[in-house]
N, C-alpha and C positions, 0 to 999 in steps of 0.2 A: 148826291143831294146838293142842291145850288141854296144857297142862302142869299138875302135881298139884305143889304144893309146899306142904309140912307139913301136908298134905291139903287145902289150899284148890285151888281147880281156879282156873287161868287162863283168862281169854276170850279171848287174843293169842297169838300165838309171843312165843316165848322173845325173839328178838330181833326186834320190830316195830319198834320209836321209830330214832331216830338214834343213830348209830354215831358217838361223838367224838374225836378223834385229837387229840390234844396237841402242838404241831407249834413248832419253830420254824427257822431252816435249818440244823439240825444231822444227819450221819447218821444218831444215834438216829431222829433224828423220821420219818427217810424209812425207814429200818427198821418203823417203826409206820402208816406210810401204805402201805409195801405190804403190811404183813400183813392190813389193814383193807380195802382195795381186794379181797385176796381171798377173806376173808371173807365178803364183803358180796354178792358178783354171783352167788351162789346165792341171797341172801335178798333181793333185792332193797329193801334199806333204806338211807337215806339218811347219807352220810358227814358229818360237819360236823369241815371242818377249824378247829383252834381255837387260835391266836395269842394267848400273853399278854404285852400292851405291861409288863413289869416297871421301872419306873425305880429304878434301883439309889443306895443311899445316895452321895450327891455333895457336895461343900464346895460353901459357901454362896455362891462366888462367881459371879455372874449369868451371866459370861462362858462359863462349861464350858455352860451350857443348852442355847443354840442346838446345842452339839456332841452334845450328850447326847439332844436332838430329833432331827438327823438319823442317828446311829446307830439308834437305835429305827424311824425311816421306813426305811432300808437292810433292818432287820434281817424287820420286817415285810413288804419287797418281795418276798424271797429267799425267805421262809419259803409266801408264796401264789404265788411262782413252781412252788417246787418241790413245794406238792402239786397245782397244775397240769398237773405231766408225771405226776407218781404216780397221779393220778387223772383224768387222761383219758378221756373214754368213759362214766362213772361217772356217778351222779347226785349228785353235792355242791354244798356252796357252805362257803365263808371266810369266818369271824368273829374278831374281833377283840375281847379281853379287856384288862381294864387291873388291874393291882394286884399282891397277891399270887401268885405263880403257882397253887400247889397249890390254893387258897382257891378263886383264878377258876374253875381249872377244872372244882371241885367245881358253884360256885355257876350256874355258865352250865349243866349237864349235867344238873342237876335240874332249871332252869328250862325247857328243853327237851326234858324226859323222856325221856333219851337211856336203853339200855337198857346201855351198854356204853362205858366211856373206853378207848382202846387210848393206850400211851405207849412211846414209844420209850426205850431206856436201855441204859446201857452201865454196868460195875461202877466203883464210885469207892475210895477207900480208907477207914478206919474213922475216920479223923482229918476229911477231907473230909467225912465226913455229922455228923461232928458239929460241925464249925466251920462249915462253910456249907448245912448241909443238901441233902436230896435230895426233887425233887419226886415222884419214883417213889414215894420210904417215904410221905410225906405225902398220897399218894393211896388208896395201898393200906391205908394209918391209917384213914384219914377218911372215905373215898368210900362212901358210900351204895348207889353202881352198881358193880358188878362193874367189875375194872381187867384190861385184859389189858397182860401187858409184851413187847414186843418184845426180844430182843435180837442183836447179829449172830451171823452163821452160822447161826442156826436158820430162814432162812426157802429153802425148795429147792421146786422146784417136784414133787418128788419126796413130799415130808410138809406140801402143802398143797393139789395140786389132788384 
């Protein structure tokens, strides 16, 4: 399929590269890994589930580390469990991002010319995104690639297959 955009003709579908899912073990994320999984198995393109290790500002005291290591290894296990079961069957694989979140997963999805970030998300309050921000706005800001958002209720098998 050649696609025409601002009259340039493409030589690929629209979506060929990897499909990126922004995941961590929260239900938004599983919200976005199924919308992602059924998107995909008509186009046969490759999911890359995408973990960001975030280390959150912590006092200087050496002892919280090791706590603050193994929360990050938990949160990381749950998060590649459960695109595990979401994506079953599927042709993906699990990576793992360290830093900023919004940043990472800008910066990982160019590097793998993914065609598409899909994120799961759920509404915050207007105080919440501006005291601690939202990776959703910061993608949708920033992202290069098309963002799609998941959010619940909207996925039925009725207005996706």
């Amino acid at each position: 399929m050649n696609a025409s955009i601002g009259g340039t003709a493409r030589s690929r579908p629209a979506l060929a590269g990897p499909v990126v899912v922004a995941i961590d073990a929260s239900e938004p994320a599983r919200w976005g890994l199924t919308l992602a999984a059924r998107l995909v198995v008509p186009l046969a393109v490759p999911i890359v589930a995408l973990h960001v290790r975030h280390v959150p500002v912590v006092s200087a005291d050496a002892a919280t580390i090791p706590d603050v290591e193994a929360a990050l290894e938990r949160a990381q296990a749950a998060a590649e469990a459960m695109a595990g079961e979401a994506l079953a069957g599927l042709n993906w694989r699990f990576e793992v991002a360290s830093g900023l979140i919004g940043p990472a997963i800008i910066e990982r999805a160019e590097a793998m010319h993914a065609d598409l970030i899909v994120v799961g998300a759920h509404r915050h309050s207007v105080l919440h995104n501006i005291f601690v921000g939202s990776t959703t706005l910061h993608l949708v800001d920033h992202s290069p690639i098309p963002v799609l958002i998941a959010r619940q209720g909207r996925l039925t098998s009725s207005n996706l297959t």
